[in-house]
C-alpha positions as CSV (number, residue, x, y, z in Angstrom):
1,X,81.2,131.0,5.1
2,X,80.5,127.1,3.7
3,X,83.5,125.2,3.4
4,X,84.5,122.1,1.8
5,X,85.7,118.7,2.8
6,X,88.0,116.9,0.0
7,X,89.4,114.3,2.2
8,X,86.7,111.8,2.0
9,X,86.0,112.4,-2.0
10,X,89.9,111.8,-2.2
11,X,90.2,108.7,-0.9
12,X,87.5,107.4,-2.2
13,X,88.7,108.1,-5.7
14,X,91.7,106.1,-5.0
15,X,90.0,103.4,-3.2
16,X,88.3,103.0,-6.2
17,X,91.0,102.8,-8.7
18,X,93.0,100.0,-6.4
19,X,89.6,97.9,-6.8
20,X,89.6,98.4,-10.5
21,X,93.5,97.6,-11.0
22,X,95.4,99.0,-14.0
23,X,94.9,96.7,-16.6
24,X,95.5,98.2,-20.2
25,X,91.6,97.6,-20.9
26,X,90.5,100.1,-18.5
27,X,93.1,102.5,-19.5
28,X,91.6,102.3,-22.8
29,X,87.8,103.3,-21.2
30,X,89.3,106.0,-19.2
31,X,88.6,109.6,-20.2
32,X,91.4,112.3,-20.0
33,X,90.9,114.6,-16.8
34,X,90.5,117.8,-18.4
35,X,89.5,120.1,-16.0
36,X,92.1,122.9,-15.7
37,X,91.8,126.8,-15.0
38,X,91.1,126.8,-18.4
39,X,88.1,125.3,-18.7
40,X,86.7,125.9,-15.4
41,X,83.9,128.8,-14.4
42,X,81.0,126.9,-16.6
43,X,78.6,126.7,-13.3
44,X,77.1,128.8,-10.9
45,X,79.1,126.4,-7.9
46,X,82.5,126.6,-9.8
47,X,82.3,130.6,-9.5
48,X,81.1,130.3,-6.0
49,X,83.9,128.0,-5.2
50,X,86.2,130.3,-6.5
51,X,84.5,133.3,-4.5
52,X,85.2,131.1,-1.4
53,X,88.8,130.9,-2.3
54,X,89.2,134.4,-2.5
55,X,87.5,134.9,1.1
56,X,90.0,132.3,2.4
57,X,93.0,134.2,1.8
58,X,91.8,136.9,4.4
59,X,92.6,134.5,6.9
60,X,96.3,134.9,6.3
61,X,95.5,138.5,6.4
62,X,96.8,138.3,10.4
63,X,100.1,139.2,9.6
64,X,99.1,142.9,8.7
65,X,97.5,143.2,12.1
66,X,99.4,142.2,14.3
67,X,102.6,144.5,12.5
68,X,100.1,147.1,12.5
69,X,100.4,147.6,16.4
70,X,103.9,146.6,16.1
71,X,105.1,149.1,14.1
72,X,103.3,151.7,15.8
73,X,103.8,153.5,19.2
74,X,100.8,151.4,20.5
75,X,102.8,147.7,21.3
76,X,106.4,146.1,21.5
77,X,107.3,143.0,19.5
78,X,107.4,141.1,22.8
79,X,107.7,137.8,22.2
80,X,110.6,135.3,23.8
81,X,113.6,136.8,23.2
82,X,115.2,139.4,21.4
83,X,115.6,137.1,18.3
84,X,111.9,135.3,18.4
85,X,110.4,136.5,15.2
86,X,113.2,138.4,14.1
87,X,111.3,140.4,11.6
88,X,108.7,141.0,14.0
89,X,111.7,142.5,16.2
90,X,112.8,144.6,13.3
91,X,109.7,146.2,12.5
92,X,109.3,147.2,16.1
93,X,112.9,149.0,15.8
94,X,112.2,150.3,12.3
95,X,114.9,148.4,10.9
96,X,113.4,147.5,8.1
97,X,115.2,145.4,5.1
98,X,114.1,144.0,2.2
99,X,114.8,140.4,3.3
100,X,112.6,140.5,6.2
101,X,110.0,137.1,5.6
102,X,107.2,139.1,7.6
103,X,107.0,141.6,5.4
104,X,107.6,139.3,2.4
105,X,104.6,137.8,3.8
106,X,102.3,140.7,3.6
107,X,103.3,140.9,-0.2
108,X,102.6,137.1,-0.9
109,X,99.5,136.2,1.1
110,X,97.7,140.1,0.3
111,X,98.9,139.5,-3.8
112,X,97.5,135.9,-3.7
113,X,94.4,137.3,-2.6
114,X,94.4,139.8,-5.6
115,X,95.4,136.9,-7.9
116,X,92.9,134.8,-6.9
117,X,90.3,137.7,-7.5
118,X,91.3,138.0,-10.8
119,X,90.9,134.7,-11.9
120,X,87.3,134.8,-11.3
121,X,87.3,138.7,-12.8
122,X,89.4,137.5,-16.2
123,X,86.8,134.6,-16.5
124,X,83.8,137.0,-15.6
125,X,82.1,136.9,-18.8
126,X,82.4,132.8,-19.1
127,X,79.1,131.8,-17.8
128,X,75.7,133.6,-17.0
129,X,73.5,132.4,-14.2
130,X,71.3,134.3,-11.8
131,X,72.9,136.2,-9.1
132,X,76.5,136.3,-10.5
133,X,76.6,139.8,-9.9
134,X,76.6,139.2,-6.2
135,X,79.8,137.2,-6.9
136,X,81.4,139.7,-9.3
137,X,80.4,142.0,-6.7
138,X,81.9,140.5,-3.6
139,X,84.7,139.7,-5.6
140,X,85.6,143.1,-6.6
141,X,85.1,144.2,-3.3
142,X,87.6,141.5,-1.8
143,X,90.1,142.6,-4.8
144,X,89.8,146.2,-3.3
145,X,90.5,145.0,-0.1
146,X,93.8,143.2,-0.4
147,X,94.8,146.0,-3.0
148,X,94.3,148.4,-0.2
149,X,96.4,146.9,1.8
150,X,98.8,146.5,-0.2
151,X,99.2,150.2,-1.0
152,X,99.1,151.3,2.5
153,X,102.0,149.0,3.3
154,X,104.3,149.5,-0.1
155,X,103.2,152.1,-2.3
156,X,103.2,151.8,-5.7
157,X,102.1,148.0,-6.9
158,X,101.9,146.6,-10.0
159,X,98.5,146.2,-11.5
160,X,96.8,144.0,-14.4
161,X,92.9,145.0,-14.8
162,X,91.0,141.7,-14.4
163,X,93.7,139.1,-15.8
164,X,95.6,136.6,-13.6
165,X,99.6,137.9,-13.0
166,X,101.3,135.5,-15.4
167,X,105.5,134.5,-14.9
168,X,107.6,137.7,-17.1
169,X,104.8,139.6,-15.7
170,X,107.2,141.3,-13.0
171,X,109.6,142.1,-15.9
172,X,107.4,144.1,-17.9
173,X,104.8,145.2,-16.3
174,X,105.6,148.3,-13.9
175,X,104.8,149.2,-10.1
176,X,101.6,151.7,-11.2
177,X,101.9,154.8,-9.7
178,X,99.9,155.5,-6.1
179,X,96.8,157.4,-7.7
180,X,96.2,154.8,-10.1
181,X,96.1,152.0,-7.1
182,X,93.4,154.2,-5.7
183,X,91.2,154.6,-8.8
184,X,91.1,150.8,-9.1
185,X,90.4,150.5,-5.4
186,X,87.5,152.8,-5.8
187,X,86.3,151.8,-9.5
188,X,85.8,147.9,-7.4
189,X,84.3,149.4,-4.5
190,X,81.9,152.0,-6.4
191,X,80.6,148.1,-8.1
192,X,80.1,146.7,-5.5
193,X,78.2,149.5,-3.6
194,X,75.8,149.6,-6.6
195,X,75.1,145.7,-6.5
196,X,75.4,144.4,-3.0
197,X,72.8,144.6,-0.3
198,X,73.6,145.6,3.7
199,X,72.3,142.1,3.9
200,X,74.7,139.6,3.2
201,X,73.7,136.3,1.9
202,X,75.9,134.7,4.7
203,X,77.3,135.6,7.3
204,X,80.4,136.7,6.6
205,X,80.2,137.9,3.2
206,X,80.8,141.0,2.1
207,X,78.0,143.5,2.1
208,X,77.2,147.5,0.2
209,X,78.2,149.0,3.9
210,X,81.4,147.1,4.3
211,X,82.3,148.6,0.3
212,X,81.3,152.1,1.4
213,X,82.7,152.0,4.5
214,X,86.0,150.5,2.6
215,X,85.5,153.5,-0.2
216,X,85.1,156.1,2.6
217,X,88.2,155.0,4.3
218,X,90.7,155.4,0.9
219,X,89.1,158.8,0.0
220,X,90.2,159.7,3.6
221,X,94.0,158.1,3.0
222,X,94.2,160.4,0.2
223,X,93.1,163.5,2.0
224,X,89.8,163.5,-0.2
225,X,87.8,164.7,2.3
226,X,84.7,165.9,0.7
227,X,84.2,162.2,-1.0
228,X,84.8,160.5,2.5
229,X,82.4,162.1,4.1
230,X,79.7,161.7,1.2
231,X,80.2,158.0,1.0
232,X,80.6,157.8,5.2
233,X,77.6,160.1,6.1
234,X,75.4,158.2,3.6
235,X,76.2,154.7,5.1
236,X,75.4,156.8,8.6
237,X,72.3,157.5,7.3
238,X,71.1,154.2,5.4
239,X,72.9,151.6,6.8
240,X,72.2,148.9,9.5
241,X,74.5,149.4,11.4
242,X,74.6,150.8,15.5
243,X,77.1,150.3,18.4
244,X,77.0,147.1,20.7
245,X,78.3,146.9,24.0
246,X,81.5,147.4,24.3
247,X,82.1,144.9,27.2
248,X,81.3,141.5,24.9
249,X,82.4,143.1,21.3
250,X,85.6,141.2,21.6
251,X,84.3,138.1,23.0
252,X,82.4,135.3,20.9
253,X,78.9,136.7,22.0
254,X,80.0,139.8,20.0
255,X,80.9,138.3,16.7
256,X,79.0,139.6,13.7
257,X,76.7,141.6,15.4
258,X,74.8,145.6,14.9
259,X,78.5,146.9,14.7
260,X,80.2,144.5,12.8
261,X,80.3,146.4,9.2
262,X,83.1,143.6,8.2
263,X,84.8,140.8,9.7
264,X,87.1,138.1,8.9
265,X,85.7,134.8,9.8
266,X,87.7,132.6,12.1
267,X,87.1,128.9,13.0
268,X,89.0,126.8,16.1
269,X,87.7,123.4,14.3
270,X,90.4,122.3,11.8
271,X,94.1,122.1,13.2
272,X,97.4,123.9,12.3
273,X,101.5,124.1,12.1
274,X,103.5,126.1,12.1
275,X,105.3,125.0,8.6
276,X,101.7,126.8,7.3
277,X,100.3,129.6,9.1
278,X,98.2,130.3,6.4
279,X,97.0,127.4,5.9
280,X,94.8,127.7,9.9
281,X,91.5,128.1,9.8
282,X,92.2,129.8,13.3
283,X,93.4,133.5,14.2
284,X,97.0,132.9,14.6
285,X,97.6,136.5,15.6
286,X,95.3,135.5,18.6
287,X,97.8,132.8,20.1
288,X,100.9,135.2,19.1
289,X,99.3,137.6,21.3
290,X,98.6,135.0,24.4
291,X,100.1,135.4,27.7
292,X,103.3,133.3,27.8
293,X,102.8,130.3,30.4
294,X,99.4,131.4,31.7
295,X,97.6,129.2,34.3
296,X,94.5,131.3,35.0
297,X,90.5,131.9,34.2
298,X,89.3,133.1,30.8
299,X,92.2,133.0,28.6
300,X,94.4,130.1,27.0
301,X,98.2,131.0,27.5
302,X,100.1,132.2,23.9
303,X,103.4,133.7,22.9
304,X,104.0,136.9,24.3
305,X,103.6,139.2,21.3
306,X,102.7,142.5,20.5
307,X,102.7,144.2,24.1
308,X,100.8,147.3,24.5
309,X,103.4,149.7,26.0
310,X,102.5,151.8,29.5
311,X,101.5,155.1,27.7
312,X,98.7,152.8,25.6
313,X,97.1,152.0,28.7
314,X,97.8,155.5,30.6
315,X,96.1,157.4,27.7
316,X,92.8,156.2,28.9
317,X,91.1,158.5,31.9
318,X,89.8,156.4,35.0
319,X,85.9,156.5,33.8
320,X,87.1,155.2,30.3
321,X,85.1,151.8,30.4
322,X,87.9,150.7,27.2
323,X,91.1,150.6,29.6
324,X,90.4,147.4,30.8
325,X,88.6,146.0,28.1
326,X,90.7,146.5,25.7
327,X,94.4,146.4,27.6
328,X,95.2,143.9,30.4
329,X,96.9,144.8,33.5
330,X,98.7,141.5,34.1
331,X,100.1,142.6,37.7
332,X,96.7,143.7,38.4
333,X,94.8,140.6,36.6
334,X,97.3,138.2,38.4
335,X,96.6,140.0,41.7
336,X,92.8,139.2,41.4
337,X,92.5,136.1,39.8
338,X,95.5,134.2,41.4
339,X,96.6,133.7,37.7
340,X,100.3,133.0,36.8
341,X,102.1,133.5,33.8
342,X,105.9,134.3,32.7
343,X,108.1,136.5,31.4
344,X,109.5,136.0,27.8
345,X,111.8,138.7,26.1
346,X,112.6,140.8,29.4
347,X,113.8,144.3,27.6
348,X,110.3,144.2,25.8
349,X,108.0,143.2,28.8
350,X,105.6,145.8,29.5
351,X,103.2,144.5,31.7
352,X,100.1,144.7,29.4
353,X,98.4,142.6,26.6
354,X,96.3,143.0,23.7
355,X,92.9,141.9,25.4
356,X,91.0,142.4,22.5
357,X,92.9,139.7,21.0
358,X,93.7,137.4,23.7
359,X,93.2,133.7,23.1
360,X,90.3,132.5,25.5
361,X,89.5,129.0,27.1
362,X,87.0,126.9,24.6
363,X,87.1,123.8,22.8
364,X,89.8,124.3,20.2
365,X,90.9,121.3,18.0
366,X,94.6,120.4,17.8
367,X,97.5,123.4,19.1
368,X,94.8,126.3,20.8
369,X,98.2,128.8,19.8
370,X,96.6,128.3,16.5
371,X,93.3,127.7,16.3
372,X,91.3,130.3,17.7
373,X,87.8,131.3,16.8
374,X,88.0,134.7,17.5
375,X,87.2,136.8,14.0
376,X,88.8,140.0,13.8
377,X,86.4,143.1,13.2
378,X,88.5,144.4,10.0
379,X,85.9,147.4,9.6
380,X,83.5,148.4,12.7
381,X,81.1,151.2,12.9
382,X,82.4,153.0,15.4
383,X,85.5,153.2,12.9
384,X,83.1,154.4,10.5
385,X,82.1,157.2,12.8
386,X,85.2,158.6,13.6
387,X,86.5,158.5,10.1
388,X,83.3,160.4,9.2
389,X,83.9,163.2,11.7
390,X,87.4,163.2,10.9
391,X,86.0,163.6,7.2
392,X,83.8,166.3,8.6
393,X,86.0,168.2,10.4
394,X,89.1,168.2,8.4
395,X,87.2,169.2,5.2
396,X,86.1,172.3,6.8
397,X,82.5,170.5,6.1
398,X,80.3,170.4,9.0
399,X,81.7,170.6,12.8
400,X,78.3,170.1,14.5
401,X,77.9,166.9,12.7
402,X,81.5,165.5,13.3
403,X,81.5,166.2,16.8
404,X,78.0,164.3,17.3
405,X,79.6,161.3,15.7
406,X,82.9,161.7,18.0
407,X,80.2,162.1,20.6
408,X,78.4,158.7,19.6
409,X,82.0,156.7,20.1
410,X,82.7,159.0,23.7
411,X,79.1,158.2,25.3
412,X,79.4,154.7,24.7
413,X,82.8,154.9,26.7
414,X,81.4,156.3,29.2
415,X,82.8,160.0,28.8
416,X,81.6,163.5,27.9
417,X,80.6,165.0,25.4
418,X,83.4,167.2,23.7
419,X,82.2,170.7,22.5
420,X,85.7,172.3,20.5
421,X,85.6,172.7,16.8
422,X,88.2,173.5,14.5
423,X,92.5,171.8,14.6
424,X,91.2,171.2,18.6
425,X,88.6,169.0,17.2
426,X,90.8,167.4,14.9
427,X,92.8,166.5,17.4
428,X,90.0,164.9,19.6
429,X,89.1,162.7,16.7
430,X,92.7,161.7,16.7
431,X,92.6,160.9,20.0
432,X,89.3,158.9,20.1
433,X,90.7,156.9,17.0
434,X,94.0,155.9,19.0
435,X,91.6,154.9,22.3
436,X,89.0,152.8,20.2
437,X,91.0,151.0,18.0
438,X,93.6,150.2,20.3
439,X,95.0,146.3,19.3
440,X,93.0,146.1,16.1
441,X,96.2,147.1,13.6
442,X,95.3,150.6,12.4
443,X,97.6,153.0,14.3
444,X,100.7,153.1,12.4
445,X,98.6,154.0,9.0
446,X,96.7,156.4,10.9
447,X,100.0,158.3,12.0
448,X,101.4,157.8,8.8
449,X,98.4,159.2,6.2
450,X,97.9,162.0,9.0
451,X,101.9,163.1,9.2
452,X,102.2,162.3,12.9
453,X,104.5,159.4,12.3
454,X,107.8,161.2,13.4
455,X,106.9,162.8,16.1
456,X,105.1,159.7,17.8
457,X,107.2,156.5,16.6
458,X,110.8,156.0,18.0
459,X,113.4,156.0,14.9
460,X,110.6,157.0,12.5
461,X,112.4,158.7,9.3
462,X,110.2,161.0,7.4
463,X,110.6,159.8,3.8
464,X,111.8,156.3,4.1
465,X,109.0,154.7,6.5
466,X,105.8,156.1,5.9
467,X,105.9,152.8,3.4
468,X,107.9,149.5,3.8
469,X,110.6,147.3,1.8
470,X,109.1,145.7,-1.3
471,X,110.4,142.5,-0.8
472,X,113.8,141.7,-2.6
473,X,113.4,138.7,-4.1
474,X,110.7,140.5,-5.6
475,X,112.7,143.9,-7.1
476,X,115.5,140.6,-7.8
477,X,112.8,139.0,-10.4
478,X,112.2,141.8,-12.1
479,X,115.5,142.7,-13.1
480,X,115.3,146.4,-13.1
481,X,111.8,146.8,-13.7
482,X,111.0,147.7,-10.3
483,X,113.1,149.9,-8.5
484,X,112.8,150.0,-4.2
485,X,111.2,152.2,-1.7
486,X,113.0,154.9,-1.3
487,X,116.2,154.8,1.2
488,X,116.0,151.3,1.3
């Protein structure tokens, strides 16, 4: 994704005003600066600046993650102590309160995206240049991504077609029901399928299969399987796409390759703090996730966070090639490498780490807990596959076909083939999905939209959890236009 550098263009603006003083005469010659939101949008580069604003808000998109795995019977919070990251801690317990800043953070950083999509949507019609379609495209398809999120974690959002939110917005505008989130999310997606290639123009960018595969994946949260496994089985079909090795997907070889159907971009060359998480360029998640006070080959130490728990790593068989790929054993890593590393929040320690998402040793710029390189694979296509069989199967559609694409997923592991049909079948898909996607934040919404959130997450309650807290400075501004989750 190109990026800008404003830093030298900046001072040289004001090294050039010192030179030229501020005498009244050249007051008089100077020209208003006029260029507001108002009057932007009147060139092919302001739109595509724009569009690259809207990708950079994914970066921030960590947070959902990393409390993905939290949430979910996968990991622990981890961490230092019992109080490091409180609302981290929280989550993990399912004590969830409106005041948590985590959460608060999904809201912000997933709405600024949306806002920022809008801008360019409400302007749309401003300027005509070829290829804008590509841009109204990818930016529709970015808007359905953050809306998605957003519905997954809180339900019912408030929605404004393709006009910036505006302050009194919150006051009058309500938190649009559920169903009407999800015919947004598809109308964008359905536009961008129809004007994007499954070549992107960068690398990077959003492409037709990462809006079908997107599309796919909310008529399966809804339980509308037929459509899911239209949209799915035709990206199958027609798309690019293949499985890579499993044993270098997570590692910087593996970036963007035949699997990679969408990922956020990551870079370890522009610094970060803390005071602005969002603001790194680097996978922040990455360093959360590092082994605390590691001296050892391959990886960079980190913080401790989100710690598979024993039964993640038991679930796998001994001839599953994804155990050790995707969770370290750190007794058994420590053991072989001579590697050290320390203990942080004791109750929480489990022994295992997120290897997908462990910082490795390279040539990070500034803190290395913050600027890693490593992209996360939002969308891959062996995700695609086992949403397509699950589409398949649940459906009552086509069995044969949905357990050759469970099949696909198993081979690659290094397992055999599985021959039951019918809820058995189901329940294999529901098992692949927990062993593949291990780390990458998906679990808890897969237990949730499925119903199996009760029986599988500690203090769970059916009707309060399968959504979170809308923040409440949030339900606060709008002064009782917005009314809470329930039992919150």
């Amino acid at each position: 994704m190109k990026t800008y550098n404003l830093n030298k263009p900046v001072l040289l603006l004001l090294a050039l005003l010192m030179c030229l003083g501020c005498s009244e005469d050249y007051l008089e010659k100077t020209e208003e600066y006029t260029i507001d939101s108002e009057n932007y949008f009147n060139s092919e580069e302001e739109y595509y600046n724009a569009l690259i604003g809207v990708y950079d808000v994914l970066q921030s998109t960590y947070v959902n993650v990393i409390l993905g795995e939290i949430a979910s019977d996968n990991t622990v919070s981890g961490g230092e102590s019992a109080t490091d990251v409180i609302g981290w801690q929280q989550v993990d317990d399912m004590q969830h309160t409106p005041v948590n800043d985590n959460l608060d953070d999904v809201w912000d950083w997933n709405f600024a995206g949306v806002q920022r999509a809008n801008y360019i949507l409400e302007f749309e019609d401003k300027t005509d240049f070829e290829g804008k379609e590509q841009i109204i495209a990818e930016t529709r398809f970015l808007r359905a991504y953050f809306t998605f999120e957003l519905v997954k974690w809180f339900g019912p959002i408030p929605l404004k077609g393709d006009e910036r939110f505006v302050l009194g917005d919150e006051k009058s505008i309500p938190r649009a029901p559920v169903s009407e989130v999800y015919a947004q999310i598809e109308s964008d997606l359905q536009y961008a399928i129809e004007h994007l290639d499954y070549t992107a123009p960068q690398t990077g960018r959003a492409t037709k299969g990462a809006a079908q595969a997107l599309l796919g994946k909310a008529h399966l949260y809804q339980d509308e399987f037929s459509e899911s496994a239209s949209v799915l089985t035709d990206l199958i079909d027609n798309g690019p796409y293949s499985l890579s090795n499993f044993a270098t997907l997570f590692e910087q070889e593996g970036e963007n390759n035949e699997e990679s159907v969408f990922e956020v971009q990551y870079t370890g060359e522009e610094g970060a703090g803390f005071d602005c998480l969002q603001c790194s360029e680097g996978n922040v998640a990455v360093g959360f996730q590092g082994i605390r006070n590691y001296s050892g080959p391959v990886f960079e130490p980190g913080f401790g966070f989100n710690l598979p728990v024993q039964e993640a790593y038991d679930m796998f068989g001994e001839n599953d090639i994804r155990r050790d790929l995707s969770v370290l054993n750190i007794e058994e890593w420590t053991e072989e490498t001579g590697a050290t590393y320390a203990i942080g929040n004791v109750e929480k320690h489990t022994g295992f780490y997120n290897r997908k998402y462990l910082p490795r040793q390279n040539n990070n710029v500034g803190d290395a807990n913050l600027t890693q390189p490593n992209n996360y694979r939002a969308i891959r296509y062996a995700d695609v596959l086992l949403m397509a069989a699950e589409a398949l199967n649940r459906g009552g559609i086509d069995d044969g076909r949905a357990r050759t694409y469970l099949n696909m997923v198993r081979d690659r592991a290094g397992l055999d083939p599985v021959t039951v049909s019918g809820n058995n079948l189901t329940e294999a898909i529901y098992d692949e999905r927990r062993k593949e996607l291990v780390g990458e934040g998906h679990r808890f919404f897969d237990l949730v939209r499925t119903g199996r959130a009760a029986a599988n997450i500690d203090g769970f309650v059916s009707g309060k959890h399968e959504v979170f807290p809308v923040p409440l400075e949030e339900i606060e501004f709008s002064e009782g236009n917005w009314d809470q989750n329930s039992n919150y």
